[in-house]
C-alpha positions as CSV (number, residue, x, y, z in Angstrom):
1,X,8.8,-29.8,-180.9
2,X,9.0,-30.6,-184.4
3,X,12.1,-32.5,-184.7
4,X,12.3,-32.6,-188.4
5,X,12.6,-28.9,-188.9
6,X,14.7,-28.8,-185.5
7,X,17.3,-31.6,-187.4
8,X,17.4,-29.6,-190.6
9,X,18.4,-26.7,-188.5
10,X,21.3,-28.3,-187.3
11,X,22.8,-29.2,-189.8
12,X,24.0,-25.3,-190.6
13,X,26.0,-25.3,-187.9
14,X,29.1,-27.4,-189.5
15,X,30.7,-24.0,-190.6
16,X,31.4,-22.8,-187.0
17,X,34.3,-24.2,-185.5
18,X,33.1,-28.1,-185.8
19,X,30.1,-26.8,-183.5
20,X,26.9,-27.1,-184.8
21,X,24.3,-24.1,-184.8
22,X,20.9,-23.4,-184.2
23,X,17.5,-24.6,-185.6
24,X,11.8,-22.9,-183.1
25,X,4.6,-17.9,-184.4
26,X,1.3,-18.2,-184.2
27,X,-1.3,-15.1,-184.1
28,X,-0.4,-13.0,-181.2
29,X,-3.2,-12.5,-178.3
30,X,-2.9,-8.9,-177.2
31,X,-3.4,-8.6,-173.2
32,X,-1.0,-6.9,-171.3
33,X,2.2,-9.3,-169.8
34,X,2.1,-9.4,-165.9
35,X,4.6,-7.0,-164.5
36,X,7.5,-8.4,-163.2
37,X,7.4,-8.1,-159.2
38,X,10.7,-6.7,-159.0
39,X,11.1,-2.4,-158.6
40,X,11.2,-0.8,-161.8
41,X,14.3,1.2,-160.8
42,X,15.9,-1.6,-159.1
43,X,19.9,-1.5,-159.0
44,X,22.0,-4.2,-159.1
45,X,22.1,-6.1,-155.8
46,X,24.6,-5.9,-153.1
47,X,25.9,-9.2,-151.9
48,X,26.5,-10.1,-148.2
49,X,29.8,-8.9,-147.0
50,X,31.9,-12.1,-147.2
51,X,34.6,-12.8,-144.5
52,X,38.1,-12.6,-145.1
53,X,40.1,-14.1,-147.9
54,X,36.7,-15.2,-149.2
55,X,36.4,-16.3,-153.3
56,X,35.3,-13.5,-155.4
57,X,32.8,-14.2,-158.6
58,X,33.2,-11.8,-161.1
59,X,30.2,-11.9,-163.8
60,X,30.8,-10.2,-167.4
61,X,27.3,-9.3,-169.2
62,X,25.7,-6.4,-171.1
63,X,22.8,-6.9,-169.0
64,X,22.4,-2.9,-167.4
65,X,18.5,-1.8,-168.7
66,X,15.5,-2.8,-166.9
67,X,14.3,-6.2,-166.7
68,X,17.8,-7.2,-167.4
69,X,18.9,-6.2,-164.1
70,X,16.3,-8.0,-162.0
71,X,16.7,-10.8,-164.2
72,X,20.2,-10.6,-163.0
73,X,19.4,-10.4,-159.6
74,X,17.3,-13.1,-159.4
75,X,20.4,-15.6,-160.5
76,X,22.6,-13.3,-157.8
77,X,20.1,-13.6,-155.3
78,X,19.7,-17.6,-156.3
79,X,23.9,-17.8,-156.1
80,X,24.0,-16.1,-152.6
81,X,21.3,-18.4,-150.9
82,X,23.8,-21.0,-152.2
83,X,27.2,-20.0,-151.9
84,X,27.2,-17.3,-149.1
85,X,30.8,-17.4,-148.6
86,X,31.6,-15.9,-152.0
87,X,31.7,-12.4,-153.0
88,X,29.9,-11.4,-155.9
89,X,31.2,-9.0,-158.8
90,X,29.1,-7.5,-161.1
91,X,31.1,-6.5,-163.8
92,X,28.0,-5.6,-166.1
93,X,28.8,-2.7,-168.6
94,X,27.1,-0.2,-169.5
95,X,26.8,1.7,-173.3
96,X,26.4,-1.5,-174.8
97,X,24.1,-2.8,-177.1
98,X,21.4,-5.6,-176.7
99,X,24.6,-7.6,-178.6
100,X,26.8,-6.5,-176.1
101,X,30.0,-4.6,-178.4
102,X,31.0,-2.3,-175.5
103,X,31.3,-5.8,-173.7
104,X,32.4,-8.2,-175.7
105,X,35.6,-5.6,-176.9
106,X,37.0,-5.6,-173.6
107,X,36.1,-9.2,-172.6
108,X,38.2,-9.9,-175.8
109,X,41.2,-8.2,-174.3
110,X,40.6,-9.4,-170.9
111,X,40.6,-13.0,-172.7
112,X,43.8,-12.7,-174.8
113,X,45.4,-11.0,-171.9
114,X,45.0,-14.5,-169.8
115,X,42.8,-12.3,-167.2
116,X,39.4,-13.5,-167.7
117,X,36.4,-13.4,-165.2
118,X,34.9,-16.3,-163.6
119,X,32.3,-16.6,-166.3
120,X,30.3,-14.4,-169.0
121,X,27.5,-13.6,-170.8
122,X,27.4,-15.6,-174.5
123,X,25.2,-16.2,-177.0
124,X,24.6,-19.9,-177.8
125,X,26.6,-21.3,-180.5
126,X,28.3,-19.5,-183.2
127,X,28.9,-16.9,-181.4
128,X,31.1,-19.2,-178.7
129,X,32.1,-21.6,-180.6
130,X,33.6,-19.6,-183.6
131,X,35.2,-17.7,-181.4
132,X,36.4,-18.6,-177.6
133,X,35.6,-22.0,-178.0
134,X,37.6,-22.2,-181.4
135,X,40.7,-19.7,-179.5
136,X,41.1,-22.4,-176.9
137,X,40.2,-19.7,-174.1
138,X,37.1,-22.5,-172.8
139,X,36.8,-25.6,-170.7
140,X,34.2,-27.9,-171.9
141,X,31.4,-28.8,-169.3
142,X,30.5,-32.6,-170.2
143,X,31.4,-33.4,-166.1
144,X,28.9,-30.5,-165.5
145,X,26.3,-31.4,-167.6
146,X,26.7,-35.1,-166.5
147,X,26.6,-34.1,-162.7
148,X,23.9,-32.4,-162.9
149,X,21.5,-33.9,-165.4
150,X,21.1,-31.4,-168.0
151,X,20.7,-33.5,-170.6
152,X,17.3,-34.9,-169.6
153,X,15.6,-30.7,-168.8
154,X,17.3,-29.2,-171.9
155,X,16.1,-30.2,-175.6
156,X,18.3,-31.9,-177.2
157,X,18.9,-29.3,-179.6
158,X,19.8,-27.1,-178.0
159,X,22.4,-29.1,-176.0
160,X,23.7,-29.5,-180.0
161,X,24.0,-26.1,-180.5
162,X,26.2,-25.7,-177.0
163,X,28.3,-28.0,-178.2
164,X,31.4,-28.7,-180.6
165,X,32.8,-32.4,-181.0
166,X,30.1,-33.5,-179.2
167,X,31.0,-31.8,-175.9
168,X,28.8,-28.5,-174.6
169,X,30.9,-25.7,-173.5
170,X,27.9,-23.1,-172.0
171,X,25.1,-23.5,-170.0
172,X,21.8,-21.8,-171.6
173,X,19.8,-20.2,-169.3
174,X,17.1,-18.8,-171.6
175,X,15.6,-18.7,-174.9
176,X,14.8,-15.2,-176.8
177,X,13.2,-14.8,-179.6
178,X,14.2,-12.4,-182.1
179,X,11.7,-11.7,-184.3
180,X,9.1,-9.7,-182.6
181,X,6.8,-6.6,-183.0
182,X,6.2,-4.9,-179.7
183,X,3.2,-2.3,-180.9
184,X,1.6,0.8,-179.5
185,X,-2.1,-0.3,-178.9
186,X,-3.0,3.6,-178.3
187,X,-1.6,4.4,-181.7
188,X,-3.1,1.5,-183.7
189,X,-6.1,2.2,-182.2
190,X,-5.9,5.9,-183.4
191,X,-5.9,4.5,-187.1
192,X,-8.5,1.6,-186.6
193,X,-5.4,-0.8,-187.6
194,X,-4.5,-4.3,-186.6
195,X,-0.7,-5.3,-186.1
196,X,0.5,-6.1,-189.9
197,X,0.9,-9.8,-190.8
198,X,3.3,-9.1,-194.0
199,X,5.4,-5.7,-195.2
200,X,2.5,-4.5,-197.5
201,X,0.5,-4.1,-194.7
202,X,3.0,-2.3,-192.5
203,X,3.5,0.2,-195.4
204,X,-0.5,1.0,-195.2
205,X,0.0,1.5,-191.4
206,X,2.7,3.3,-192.2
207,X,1.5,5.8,-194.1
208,X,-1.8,5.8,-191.8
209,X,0.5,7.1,-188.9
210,X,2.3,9.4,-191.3
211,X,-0.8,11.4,-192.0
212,X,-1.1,12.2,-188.1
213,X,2.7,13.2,-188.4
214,X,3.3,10.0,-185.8
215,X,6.5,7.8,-186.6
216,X,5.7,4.1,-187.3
217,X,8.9,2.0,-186.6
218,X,11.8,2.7,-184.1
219,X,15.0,2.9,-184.6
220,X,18.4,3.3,-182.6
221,X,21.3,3.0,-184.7
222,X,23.8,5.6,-183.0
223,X,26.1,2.5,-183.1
224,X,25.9,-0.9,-185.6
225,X,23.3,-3.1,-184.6
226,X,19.4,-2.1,-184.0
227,X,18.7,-1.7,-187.3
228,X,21.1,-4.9,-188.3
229,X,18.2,-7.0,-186.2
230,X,15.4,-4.9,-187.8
231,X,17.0,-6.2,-191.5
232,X,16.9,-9.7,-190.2
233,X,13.7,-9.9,-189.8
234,X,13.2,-8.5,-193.4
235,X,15.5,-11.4,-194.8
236,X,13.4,-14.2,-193.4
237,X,10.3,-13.8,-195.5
238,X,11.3,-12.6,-198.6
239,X,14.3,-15.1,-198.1
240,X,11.5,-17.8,-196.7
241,X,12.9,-20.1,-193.7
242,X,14.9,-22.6,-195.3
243,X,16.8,-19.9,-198.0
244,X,17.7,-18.0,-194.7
245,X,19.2,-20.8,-193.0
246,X,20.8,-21.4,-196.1
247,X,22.9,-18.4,-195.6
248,X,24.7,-20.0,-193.2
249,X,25.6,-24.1,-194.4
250,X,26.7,-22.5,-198.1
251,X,22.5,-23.7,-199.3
252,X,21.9,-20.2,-200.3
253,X,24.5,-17.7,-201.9
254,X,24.6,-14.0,-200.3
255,X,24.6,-12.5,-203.7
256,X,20.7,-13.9,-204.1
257,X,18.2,-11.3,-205.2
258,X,16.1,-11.8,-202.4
259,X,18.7,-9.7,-200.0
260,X,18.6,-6.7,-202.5
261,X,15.0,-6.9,-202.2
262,X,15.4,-7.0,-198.5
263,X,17.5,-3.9,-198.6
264,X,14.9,-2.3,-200.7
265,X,12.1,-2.9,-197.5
266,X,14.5,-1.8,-195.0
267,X,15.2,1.8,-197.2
268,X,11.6,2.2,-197.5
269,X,10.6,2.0,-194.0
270,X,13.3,4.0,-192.7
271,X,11.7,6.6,-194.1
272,X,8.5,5.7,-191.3
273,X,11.5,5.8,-188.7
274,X,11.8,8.3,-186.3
275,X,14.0,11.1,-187.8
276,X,16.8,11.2,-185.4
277,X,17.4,7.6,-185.0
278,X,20.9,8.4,-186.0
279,X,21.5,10.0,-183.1
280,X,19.1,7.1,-180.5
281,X,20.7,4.4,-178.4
282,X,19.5,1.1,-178.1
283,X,19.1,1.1,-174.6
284,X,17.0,4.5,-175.3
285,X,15.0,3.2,-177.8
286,X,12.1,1.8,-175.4
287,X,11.3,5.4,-174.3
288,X,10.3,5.7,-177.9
289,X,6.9,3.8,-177.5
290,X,6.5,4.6,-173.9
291,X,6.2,7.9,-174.6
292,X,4.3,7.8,-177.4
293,X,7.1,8.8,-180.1
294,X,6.7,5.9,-182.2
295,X,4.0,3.2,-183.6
296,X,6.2,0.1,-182.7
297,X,9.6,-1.7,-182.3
298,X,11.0,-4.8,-183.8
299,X,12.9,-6.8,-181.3
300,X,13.4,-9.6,-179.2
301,X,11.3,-10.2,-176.7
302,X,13.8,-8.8,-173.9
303,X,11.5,-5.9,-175.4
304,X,9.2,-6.3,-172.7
305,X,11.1,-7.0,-169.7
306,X,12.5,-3.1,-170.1
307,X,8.6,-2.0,-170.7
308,X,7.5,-3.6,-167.6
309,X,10.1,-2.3,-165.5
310,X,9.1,1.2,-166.7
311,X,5.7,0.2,-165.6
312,X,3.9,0.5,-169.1
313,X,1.6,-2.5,-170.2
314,X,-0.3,-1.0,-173.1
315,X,1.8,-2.4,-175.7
316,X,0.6,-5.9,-177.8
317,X,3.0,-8.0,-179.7
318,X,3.0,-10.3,-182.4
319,X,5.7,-11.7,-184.8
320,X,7.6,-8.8,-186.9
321,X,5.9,-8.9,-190.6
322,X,6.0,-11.8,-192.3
323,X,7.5,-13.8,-189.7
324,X,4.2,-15.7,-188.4
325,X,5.4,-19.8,-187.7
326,X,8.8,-18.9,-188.1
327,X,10.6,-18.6,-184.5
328,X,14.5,-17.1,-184.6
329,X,15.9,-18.3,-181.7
330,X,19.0,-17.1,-179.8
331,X,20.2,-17.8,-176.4
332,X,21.8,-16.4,-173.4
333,X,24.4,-18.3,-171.7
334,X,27.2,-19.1,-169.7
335,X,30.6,-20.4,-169.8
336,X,33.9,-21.5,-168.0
337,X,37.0,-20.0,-169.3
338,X,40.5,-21.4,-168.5
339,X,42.7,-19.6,-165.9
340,X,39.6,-18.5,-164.2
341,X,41.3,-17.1,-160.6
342,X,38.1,-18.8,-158.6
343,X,36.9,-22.1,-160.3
344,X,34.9,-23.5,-158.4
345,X,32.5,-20.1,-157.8
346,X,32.7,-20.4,-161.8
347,X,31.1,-24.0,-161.8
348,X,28.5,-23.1,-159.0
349,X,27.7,-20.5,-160.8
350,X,27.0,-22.2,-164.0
351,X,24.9,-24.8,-161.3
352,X,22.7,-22.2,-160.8
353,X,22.4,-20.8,-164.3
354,X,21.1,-24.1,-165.1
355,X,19.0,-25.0,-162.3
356,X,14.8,-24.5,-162.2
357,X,15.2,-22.0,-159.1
358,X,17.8,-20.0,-161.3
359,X,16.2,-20.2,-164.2
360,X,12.2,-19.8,-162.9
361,X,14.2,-16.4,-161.3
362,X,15.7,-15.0,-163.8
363,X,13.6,-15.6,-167.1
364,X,10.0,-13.9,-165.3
365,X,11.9,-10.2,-165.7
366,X,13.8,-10.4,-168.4
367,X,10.6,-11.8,-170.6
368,X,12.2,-14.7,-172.1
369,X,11.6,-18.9,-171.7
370,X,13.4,-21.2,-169.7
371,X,15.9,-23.2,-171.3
372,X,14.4,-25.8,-169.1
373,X,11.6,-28.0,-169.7
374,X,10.6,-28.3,-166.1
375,X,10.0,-24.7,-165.6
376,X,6.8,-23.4,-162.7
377,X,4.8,-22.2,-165.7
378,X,2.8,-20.3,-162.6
379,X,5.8,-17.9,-162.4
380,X,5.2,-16.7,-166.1
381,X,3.4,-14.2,-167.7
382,X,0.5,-14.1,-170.5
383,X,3.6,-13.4,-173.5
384,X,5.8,-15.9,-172.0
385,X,3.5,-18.8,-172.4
386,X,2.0,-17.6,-175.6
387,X,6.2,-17.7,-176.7
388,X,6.3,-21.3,-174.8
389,X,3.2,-22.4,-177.2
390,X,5.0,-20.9,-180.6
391,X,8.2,-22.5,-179.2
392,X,7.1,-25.8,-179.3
393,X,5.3,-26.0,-182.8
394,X,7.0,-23.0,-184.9
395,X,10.0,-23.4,-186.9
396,X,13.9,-22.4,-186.2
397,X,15.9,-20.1,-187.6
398,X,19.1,-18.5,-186.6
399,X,19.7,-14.7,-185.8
400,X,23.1,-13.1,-187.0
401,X,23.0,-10.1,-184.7
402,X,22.6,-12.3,-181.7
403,X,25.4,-14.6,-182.4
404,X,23.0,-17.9,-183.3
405,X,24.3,-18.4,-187.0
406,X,28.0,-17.0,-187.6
407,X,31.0,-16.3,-185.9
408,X,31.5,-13.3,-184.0
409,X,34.1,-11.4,-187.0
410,X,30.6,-11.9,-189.2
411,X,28.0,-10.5,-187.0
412,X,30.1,-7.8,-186.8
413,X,30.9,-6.9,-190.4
414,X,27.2,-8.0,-191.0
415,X,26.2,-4.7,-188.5
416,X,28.4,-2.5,-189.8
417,X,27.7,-2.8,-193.7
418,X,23.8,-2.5,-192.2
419,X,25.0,0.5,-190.1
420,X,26.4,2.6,-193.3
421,X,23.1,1.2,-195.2
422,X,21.5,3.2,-192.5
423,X,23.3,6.6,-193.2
424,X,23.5,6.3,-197.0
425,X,21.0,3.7,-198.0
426,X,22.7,2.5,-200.9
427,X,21.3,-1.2,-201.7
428,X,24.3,-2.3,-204.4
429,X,27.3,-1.1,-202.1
430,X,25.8,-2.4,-199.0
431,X,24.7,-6.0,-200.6
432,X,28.2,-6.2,-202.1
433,X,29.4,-5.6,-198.7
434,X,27.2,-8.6,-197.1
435,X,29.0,-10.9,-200.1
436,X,32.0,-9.9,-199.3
437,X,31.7,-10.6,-195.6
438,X,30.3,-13.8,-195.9
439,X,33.5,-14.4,-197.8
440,X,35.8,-13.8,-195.2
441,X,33.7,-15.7,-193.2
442,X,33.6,-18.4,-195.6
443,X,30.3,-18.5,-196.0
444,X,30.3,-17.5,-199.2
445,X,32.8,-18.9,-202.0
């Protein structure tokens, strides 16, 4: 890795809760991904019946499409070979979004209400820190990490961003990235076009597609947060990299011109968005470019992981527009809450998140890296090395949707000024909205 960028990147994480945050494209190949092995319609496994009075493991996530359910498995399946005496409760919850609100609202009220489950489903850094982490509501992991020599298979960095005075409180079990364009090849094709390396080029595919009366981009914003991610990767290059991370250590104000420009892209290409994406679910959205509704999707590169499970490969990907070297990185991980009823399932639990076997079983499906450096590379795909490649040489930046750069009250007035931009599409009320967010966030004086 580049460890001056990765450094820099740090540094922005000062602002959450003492903790710090995050800091990791090059031309995208085309060939289709290896399919996962596991069923596309696979449901969430059953664990052996344990005997009497046995521990129970209760595991909160938002992880209930495709890919994200083997993925699951594969750490259940891990656990069980394990820890066979303990019974295994999958408390996954469906209606969410690929940032988890249906989740996370009644985790919150599980949490506060001193009932939490033996662990959940987190995003890496702000997300934890600013929020649980700053609450009280988590047990830090230092014996954990200690025991079982984390700190010598995961980067440094991102160790850092676990962490807040200098003691990790999750486990990482993969690393996403965010900024992705997962394109119809059939469709590009139709036009003679290749994916677009900036916005002026998406515009001319755009209105390419248009003329055939075929959507371009894909959209699901019947609740905040699709097109929130979508308007992320918007900010980063008229922003640039460091401006963007600036957003987030008080560099950069959020009244800069270059998020009213922003807005102005995302208005314009809404209008290339399939019309009823007012009324389109996240988890529906991947139908979209299965069945041929739409030219592409900007998303993470869980993106796949559903595709493959529906058994469709002829999609190609490469960094959303203007994103090429820049890699915005978030994390999945795990964590130990206090007054968990069954602690020591917890802490196996979190063993096995952070374990090779656990990780080289769970990343394959839901199409992102290891957190590990010593992953079986022979397990992985063609998109999950190309990402392993741009992982080690691109650089950082945080996403806000997906809990890397801000506290969790932020991403969530961040998606919801983004979500009445969507609706109305009014570039001065929604920017003064951001400003005013990243106020009461203090991110913004």
């Amino acid at each position: 890795m580049k460890q001056l960028n990765r450094r820099q990147f740090l540094k922005m994480g000062a602002l959450v809760a003492g903790g710090a945050a995050l800091a990791s494209c090059a031309p995208a190949a085309t060939p289709a991904p290896a399919a996962p092995a596991a069923p596309a319609e696979q449901k969430p496994a059953e664990p052996a019946k344990p005997a009497a009075g046995a521990q129970k493991l209760e595991i909160f996530s938002w992880w209930t499409s495709g890919g994200e359910i083997e993925a699951l498995n594969g750490l259940f399946e891990v656990y069980k070979k394990r820890y066979p005496g303990v019974e295994i409760v999958n408390a996954a919850i469906a209606g969410g979004t690929s940032s988890g609100g249906d989740m996370k609202a009644v985790l919150q009220t599980r949490m506060m209400g001193g009932d939490p489950p033996e662990s959940f489903q987190v995003h890496l850094g702000g997300e934890l820190l600013g929020s649980y982490v700053a609450a009280g509501q988590m047990e830090d992991l230092e014996f954990l990490y200690k025991e079982e020599g984390w700190d010598k298979v995961f980067p440094k960095t991102l160790i850092e961003i676990a962490s807040a005075d200098g003691k990790p409180y999750s486990v990482p079990v993969n690393i996403h990235r965010s900024n992705m364009m997962w394109y119809s090849k059939k469709l590009l094709d139709s036009v003679g076009a290749q994916p677009p390396k900036n916005w002026d080029e998406w515009f001319v595919l755009a209105e390419k597609l248009k003329a055939k009366g075929q959507p371009t981009l894909a959209i699901a914003e019947s609740g905040a947060g699709f097109t929130a991610h979508v308007f992320e990767t918007m900010m980063i290059p008229v922003l640039g990299p460091d401006k963007f991370t600036g957003l987030f250590n008080g560099k950069t104000s959020w009244e800069d011109k270059g998020i009213a420009d922003a807005l102005e892209i995302l208005k314009r290409a809404l209008d290339y968005a399939n019309p009823d994406f007012l009324n389109v679910s996240w988890g529906d959205v991947n139908d979209l470019l299965v069945n041929g509704k739409v030219g592409m999707i900007i998303q993470g590169d869980w993106t796949p992981g559903v595709l493959w499970s529906k058994k469709f490969e002829d999609f190609g990907w490469a960094p959303a527009p203007g994103n090429d070297g820049i890699y915005q990185m978030l994390s999945d991980s795990f964590g130990l809450p206090k007054k968990v009823k069954n602690r020591e399932a917890a802490i196996n639990w979190l063993r096995v998140c952070g374990s090779k076997e656990g990780q080289d079983a769970f990343n394959p499906a839901k199409g992102s890296i290891p957190a590990r450096i010593d992953a079986d590379i022979t397990k992985y795909g063609p998109y999950h090395k190309w990402a392993m490649e741009a992982w080690k040489k691109d650089k950082l930046v945080p996403s806000i949707v997906h809990g890397a750069a801000a506290k969790l009250s932020f991403m969530t007035d961040f998606m919801n000024a983004i979500n009445v931009f969507a609706t109305k599409k009014d570039v001065a009320a929604t920017h003064a909205a951001l400003v005013k967010a990243a106020k009461d966030a203090g991110l913004q004086k």
